[in-house]
Each structure stands twice: as structure tokens, then as C-alpha cells.
BAKOL-600286 format. One line per 4 residues: number of its first residue (from 1); their letters; for each residue y, x, z of C-alpha. Coordinates in steps of 0.5 Angstrom, whole numbers, plus 2048, in hexadecimal, padded with zeros to 3 digits. Example, Ala and Ser with C-alpha at 12.3 -4.5 7.8 and 13.67 -1.06 7.14 Angstrom:
1> as> 7F7 819 810 | 7FE 81B 80E
//
This chain:
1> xxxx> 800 800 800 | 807 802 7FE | 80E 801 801 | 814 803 7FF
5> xxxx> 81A 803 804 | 821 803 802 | 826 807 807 | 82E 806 805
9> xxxx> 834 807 809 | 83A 80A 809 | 83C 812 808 | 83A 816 80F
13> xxxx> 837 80F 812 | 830 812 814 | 82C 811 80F | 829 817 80D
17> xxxx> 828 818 815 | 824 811 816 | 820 812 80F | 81E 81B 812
21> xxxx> 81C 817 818 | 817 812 814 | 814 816 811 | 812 81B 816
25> xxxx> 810 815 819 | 80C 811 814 | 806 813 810 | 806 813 809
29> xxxx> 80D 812 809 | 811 816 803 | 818 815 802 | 81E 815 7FC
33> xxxx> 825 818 7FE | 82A 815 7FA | 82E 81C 7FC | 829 820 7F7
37> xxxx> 82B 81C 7F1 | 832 81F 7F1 | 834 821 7EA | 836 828 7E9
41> xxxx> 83E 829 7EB | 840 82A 7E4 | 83D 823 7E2 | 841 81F 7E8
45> xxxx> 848 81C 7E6 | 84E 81E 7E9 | 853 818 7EB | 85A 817 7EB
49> xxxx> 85B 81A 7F0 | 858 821 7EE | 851 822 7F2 | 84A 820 7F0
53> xxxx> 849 819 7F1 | 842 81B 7F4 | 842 814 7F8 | 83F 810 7F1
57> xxxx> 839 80D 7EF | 83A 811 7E8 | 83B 818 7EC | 833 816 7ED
61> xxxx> 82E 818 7E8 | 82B 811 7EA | 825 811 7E4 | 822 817 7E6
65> xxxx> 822 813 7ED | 81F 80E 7EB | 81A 811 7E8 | 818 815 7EE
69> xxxx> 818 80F 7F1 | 812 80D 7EB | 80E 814 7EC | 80D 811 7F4
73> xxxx> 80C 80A 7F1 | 807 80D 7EC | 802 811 7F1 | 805 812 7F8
77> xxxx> 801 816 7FB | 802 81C 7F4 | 809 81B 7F5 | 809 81D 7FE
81> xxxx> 804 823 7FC | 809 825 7F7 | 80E 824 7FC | 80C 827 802
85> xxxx> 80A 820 806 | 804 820 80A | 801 81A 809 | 7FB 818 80F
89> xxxx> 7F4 81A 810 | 7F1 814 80C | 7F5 816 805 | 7F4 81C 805
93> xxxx> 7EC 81B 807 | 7EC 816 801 | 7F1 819 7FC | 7F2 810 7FB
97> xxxx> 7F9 80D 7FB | 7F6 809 800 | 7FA 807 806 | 801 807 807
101> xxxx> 806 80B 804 | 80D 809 805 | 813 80D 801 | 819 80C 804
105> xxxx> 81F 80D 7FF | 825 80E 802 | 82D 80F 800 | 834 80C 801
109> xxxx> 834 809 7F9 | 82C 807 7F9 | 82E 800 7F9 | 834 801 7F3
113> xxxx> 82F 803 7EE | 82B 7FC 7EA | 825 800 7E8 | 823 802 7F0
117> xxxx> 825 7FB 7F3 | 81F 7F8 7F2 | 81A 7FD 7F4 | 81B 7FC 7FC
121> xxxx> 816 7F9 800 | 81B 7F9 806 | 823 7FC 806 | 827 7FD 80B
125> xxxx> 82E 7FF 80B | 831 803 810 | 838 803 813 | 83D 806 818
129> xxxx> 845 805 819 | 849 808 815 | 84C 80D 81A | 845 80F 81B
133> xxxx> 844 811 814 | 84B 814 812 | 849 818 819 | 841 81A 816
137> xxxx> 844 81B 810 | 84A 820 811 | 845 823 817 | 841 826 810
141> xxxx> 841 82E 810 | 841 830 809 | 843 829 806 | 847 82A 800
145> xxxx> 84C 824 801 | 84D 827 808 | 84D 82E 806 | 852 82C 801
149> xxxx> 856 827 806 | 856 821 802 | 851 81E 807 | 855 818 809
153> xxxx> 855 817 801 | 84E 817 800 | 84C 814 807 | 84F 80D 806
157> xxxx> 84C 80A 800 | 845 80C 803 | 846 80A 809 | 849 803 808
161> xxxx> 844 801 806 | 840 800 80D | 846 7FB 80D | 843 7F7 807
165> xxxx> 83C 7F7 809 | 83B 7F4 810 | 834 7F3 80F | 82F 7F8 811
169> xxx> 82A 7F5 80E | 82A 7F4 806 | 825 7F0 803
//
């Protein structure tokens, strides 16, 4: 049996934190980080106001996501050997799919793209006070909105968006 479970929320809210602790947690979990899809800095476009817009779904090579995403779907238990998972006694002994496999995909922009939407068994989407994530955000050494202090720039449109969305669950 396979799971697929969505972990959204605003930039610096937690959820990379949460999602490393599942995995630990949970056998035969294997996880997707949006943050490993971002397009090479000279394929990001640069706003009005001078910096690289890196908060936009079109910064993402959202494709090669989803198939990523395709790959785990395909053969799960491939997919954690070739990532390094360890997967439970029972899997590896059998060498089956059998079981529970969950593959957590997690990002501040999973739920902005069509092609991934549907594919959520569970969503959940987490959010802190805007100070908070303002706070988390400018806290981040070697964060290039901060090294290049536009910080405050950056960090309102991101962090609203805890505004928007008041419901921690999406489903």
C-alpha cells in the first residue's frame, strides 16, 4: 500500500524540521524536497526591484519533481534503496512492495502547482504569525535575501500567505 503525503506551508514554518523527524520516525518513508528543484540562479528571473525572484513556482523545475515523484510511485522500494531509506525487515527480506510505503512531499509551493494536486493522499499545510516567520526568515545565515539586505523585500509575500491560509489542513 502506498501513501503520498503533502506537507506545504510558508517559507521557514517547519516543515522540513517535521518532515526529517517523520522520516526518522516512520519505516519505509521516503521523502521529496521541493527545495531541491530550484533552477540554476541564472535561470531565475529578476524583479522590479533588482533580486532574483526565488519565492515563484516558475524558479522550481517543478517537472523534474514530478517525475521524481513518478519514480517513487513506480517502484518505491527502488526508489528508497536509490536514496538511501531504509526500509523494514519485512521489505527488505521480501524484496516486494508489500507493506506500507509513504513518500512525503513537502514544499512552500506543493499545492501551487496542477500536476501534483491530485496525487495527495493527505495534505497538510503549515503556518506561523507573520513576525515569526519575518523573524526565522532574517535569522537564516547565508540566506541571500539576507546577506544581500533585502530581507523585508522578500519576506512579506512569502509570509502572508500564513494570512491566506488559516486552515492547517487541506484536503
Amino acid at each position: 500500500m502506498k501513501f503520498i503525503i503533502g506537507i506545504g506551508g510558508v517559507t521557514n514554518g517547519g516543515k522540513t524540521t517535521l518532515t526529517n523527524r517523520l522520516v526518522k520516525t516512520i519505516p519505509n518513508c521516503c521523502v521529496v524536497h521541493q527545495d531541491d528543484f530550484f533552477k540554476k540562479p541564472d535561470q531565475i528571473e529578476v524583479g522590479e526591484d533588482g533580486f532574483r525572484q526565488w519565492d515563484v513556482i516558475s524558479a522550481m523545475d517543478m517537472e523534474a519533481m514530478v517525475n521524481t515523484v513518478k519514480g517513487w510511485q513506480e517502484n518505491p522500494v527502488k526508489f528508497a534503496r536509490s536514496h538511501g531509506v531504509s526500509l523494514s525487515p519485512e521489505v527488505e527480506i521480501s524484496d516486494s512492495e508489500e507493506g506500507i510505503h509513504i513518500l512525503i512531499v513537502e514544499g512552500f509551493l506543493i499545492y501551487n502547482y496542477k500536476p501534483l494536486i491530485d496525487i495527495y493522499d493527505k495534505c497538510f499545510y503549515i503556518s506561523i504569525p507573520y513576525e515569526e516567520c519575518k523573524r526565522r526568515r532574517s535569522d537564516l545565515i547565508g540566506y541571500v535575501s539576507a546577506v544581500q539586505g533585502h530581507t523585508h523585500s522578500l519576506t512579506p509575500p512569502a509570509c502572508s500567505m500564513a494570512t491566506r491560509w488559516r486552515t492547517t489542513v487541506t484536503e
